[in-house]
C-alpha positions in Angstrom: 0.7 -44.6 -23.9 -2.3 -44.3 -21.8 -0.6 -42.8 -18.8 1.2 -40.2 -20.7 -2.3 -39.3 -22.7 -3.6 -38.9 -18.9 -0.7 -37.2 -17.8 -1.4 -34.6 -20.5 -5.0 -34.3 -19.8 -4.2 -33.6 -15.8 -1.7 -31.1 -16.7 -3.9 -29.3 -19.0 -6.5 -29.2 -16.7 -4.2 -27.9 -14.0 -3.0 -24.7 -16.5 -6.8 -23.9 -17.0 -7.5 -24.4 -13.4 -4.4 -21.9 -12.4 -5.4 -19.0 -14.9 -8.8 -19.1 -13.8 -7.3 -19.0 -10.3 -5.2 -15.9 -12.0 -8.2 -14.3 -13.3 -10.1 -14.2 -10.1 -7.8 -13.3 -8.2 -7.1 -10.0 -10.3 -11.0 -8.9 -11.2 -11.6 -9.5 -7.3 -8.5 -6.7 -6.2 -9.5 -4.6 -9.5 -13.3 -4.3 -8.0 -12.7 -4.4 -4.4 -13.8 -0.7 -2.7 -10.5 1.0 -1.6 -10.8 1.2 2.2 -11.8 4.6 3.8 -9.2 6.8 4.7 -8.4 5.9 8.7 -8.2 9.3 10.8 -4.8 10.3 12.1 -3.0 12.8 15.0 -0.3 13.8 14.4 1.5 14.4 17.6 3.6 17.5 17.3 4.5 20.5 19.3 2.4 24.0 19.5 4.0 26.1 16.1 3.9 23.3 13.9 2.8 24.2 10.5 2.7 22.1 7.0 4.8 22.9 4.5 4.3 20.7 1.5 2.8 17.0 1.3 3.7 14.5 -1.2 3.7 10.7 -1.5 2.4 7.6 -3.7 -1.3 6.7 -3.1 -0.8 4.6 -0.5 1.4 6.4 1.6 1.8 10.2 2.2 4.7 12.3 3.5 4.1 15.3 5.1 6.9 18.1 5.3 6.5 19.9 8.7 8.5 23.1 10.2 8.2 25.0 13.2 8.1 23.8 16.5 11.4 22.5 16.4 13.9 21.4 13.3 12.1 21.0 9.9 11.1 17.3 9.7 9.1 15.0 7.2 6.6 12.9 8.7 6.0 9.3 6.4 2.4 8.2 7.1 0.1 4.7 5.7 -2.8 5.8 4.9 -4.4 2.6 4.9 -3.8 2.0 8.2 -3.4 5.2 9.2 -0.6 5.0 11.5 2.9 6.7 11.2 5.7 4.5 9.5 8.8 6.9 10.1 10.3 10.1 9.8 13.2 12.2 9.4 14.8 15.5 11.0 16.1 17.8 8.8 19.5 19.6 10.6 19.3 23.4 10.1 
């Protein structure tokens, strides 16, 4: 009887323990600054213009044209590099 009444006392402590892990965790990525916006180049030929930019928060796609086929461009902000793009055929 006594090492199941500890056994429930552990565990119990272990569930408060992990939410307050939980909580933490969440007020600490809720409160944390939002990292400044990294400058980027965007390597592209001379008559390259921008026709429309989109994109979730984190990332952004930029639609380009001119300077060859129309193209969108798939940037991270965060760490300001280029992820990918695609060629659009005319």
């Amino acid at each position: 009887m006594r090492g199941l009444k500890a056994a429930v006392i552990v565990m119990g402590v272990l569930i408060v323990a992990g939410v307050a892990v939980i909580i933490v965790t969440l007020i600490t990525r809720v409160a944390a600054p939002q990292g400044a916006l990294a400058e980027m180049v965007l390597d592209e030929p001379a008559g390259t213009s921008i026709a429309a930019v989109s994109g979730p928060p984190e990332r952004l796609v930029v639609q380009l044209k001119g300077g060859g086929p129309d193209r969108a461009v798939v940037l991270d902000l965060g760490r300001g590099r280029r992820i990918g793009g695609v060629a659009l055929a005319r």
